[in-house]
C-alpha positions in Angstrom: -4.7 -201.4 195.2 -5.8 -202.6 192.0 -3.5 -199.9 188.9 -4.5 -196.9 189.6 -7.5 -196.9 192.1 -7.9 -198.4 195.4 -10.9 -200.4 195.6 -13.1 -202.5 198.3 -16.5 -203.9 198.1 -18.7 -204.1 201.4 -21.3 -206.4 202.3 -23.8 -204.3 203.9 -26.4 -206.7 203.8 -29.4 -204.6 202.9 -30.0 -202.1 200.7 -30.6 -199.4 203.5 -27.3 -200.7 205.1 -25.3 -199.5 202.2 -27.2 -196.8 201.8 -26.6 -195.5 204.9 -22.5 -195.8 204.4 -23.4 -194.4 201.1 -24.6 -191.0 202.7 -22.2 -191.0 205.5 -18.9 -191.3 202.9 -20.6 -188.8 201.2 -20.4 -186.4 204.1 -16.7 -187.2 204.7 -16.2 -186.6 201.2 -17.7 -183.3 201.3 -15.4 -182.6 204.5 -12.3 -183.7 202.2 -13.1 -182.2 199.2 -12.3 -185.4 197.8 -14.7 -187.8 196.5 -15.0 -191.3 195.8 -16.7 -193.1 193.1 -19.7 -195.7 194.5 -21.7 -198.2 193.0 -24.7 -199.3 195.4 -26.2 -202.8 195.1 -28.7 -204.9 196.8 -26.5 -206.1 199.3 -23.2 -204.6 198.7 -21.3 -200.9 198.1 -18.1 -201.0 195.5 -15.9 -198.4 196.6 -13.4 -196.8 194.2 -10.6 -193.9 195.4 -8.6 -192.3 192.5 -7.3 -189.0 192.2 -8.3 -188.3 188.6 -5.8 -185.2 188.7 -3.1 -187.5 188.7 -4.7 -190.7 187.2 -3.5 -192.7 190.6 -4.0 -192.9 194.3 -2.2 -189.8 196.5 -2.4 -188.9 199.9 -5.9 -187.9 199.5 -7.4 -191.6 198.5 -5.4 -192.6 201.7 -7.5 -190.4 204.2 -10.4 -191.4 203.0 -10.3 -194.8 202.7 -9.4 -194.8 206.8 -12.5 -192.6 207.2 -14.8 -194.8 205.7 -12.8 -198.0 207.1 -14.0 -196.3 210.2 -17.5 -195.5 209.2 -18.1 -198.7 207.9 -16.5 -200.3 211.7 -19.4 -198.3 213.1 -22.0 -199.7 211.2 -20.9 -203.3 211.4 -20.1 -203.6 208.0 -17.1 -205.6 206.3 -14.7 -205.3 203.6 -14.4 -207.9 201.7 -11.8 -206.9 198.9 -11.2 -210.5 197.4 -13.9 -210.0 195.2 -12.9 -207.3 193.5 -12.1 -207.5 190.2 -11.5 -204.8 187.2 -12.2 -206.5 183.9 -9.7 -204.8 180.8 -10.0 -205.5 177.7 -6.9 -206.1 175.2 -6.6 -206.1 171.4 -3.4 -207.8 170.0 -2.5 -205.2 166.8 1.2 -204.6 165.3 0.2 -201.3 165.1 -1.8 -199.4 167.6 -2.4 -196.0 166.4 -3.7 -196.9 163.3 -6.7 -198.1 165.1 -6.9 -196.4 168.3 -9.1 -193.4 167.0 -11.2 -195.8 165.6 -12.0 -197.8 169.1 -11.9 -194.1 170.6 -14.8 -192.9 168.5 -16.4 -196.4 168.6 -16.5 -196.5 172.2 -17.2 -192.9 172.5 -14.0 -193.2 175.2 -11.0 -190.8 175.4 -7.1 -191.7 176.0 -5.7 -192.6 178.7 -4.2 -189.7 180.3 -1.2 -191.5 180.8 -1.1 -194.9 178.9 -0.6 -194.2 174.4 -1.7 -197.6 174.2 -4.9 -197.6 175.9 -8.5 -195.8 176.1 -10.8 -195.9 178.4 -14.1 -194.6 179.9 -12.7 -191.8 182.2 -15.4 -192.0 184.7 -14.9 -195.8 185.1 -17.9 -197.3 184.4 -17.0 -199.4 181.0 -14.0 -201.6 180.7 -10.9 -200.2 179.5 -9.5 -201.2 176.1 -5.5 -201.5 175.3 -3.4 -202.2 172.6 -1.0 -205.2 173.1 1.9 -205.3 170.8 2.1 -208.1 168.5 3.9 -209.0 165.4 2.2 -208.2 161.8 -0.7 -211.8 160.8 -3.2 -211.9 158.5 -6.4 -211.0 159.6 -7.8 -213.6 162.1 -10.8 -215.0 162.5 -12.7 -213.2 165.6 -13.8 -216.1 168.3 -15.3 -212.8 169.7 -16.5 -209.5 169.1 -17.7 -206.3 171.4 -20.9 -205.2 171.0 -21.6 -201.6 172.3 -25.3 -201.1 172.8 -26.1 -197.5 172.9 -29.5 -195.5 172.6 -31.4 -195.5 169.2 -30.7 -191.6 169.1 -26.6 -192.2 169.8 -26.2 -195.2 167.1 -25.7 -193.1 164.2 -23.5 -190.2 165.4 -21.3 -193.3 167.2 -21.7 -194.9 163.9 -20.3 -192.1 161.8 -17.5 -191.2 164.2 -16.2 -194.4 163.9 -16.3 -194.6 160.3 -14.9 -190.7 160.1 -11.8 -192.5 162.9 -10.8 -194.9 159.7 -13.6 -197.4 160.4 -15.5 -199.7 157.3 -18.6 -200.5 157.3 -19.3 -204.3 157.5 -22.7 -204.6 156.9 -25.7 -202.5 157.8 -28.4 -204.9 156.7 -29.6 -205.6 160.3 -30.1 -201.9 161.0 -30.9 -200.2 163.1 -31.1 -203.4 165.1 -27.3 -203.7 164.6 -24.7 -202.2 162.4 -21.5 -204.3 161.8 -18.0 -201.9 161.6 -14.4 -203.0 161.4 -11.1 -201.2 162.4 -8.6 -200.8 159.8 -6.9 -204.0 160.8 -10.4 -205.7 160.6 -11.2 -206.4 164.0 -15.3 -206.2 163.8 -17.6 -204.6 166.5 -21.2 -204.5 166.5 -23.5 -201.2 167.7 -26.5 -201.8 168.9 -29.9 -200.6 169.6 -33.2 -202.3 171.1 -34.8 -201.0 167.9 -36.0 -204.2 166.4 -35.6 -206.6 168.3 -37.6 -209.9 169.2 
């Protein structure tokens, strides 16, 4: 159980391995009504349950992870759920909401159905972002920064719903390579594009 998901990874071996549990999940989670989310590799098949009605695991998540337990016992395949990892990312601020709709608009993420101190990609694919409470500092200097690398087309609009969210713009001499933006505690993110590039 890793928060709100459960989550395995199998090592199928082959690609037509895990594609083969791949389609046979899929048609227990057509039976179920319930689906999982799945991310299909070379050799291996990440397997995430969550019932996003609830933001957490129920009942449901619990069937189905025996069913495929048993699906993947058929095809010789094992679990191997010690490397599984879910990679967060945290921003120390003394005040969150102040620059929460900025990350929000940055990220083009949404809230946390649950959490006021964190937003996320609801569909689970980019790493969730939360605000840890710290006391009030001068602004530090960044040892790192994100850089969100979106399509040439999505730069701008991301750009200017940022700014509209109570973003500054850093610097813009690098575009549309890469536009520099800061929060309005100063914490500095870069968005991308392969427009330019060497």
């Amino acid at each position: 159980m890793m928060f709100q998901t459960l989550e395995t990874r199998y090592a199928t071996g082959s690609f037509a391995t895990g594609l083969e549990l791949a389609v046979r999940i899929g048609g227990v989670a057509a039976e179920l009504d319930h689906h999982p989310e799945l991310d299909l590799r070379f050799a291996t098949l990440h397997v995430r349950l969550i019932s996003r009605d609830v933001f957490g695991v129920t009942r449901r998540d619990l069937d189905l992870a025996r069913r495929i337990g048993t699906i993947a016992d058929d095809l010789g395949v094992t679990a191997d759920p010690d490397v599984v990892e879910i990679v967060e990312l945290a921003l120390d601020t003394p005040d969150h909401a102040e620059i929460k709709p900025f990350w929000r608009a940055v990220l083009g993420y949404e809230d946390h159905p649950l959490h006021d101190r964190e937003v996320r990609d609801l569909e689970g694919i980019g790493p969730a972002l939360w605000f840890q409470q710290t006391d009030p500092h001068e602004e530090p200097r960044q040892r790192f920064h994100l850089d969100v690398r979106v399509p040439p087309e999505v730069a701008g609009p991301r750009i200017r719903a940022a700014l509209a969210a109570g973003g500054t713009l850093v610097s813009d001499e690098r575009a549309p390579t890469f536009v520099v933006l800061a929060d309005p505690q100063g914490n500095k993110v870069c968005v991308t594009t392969g427009l330019g590039r060497d």
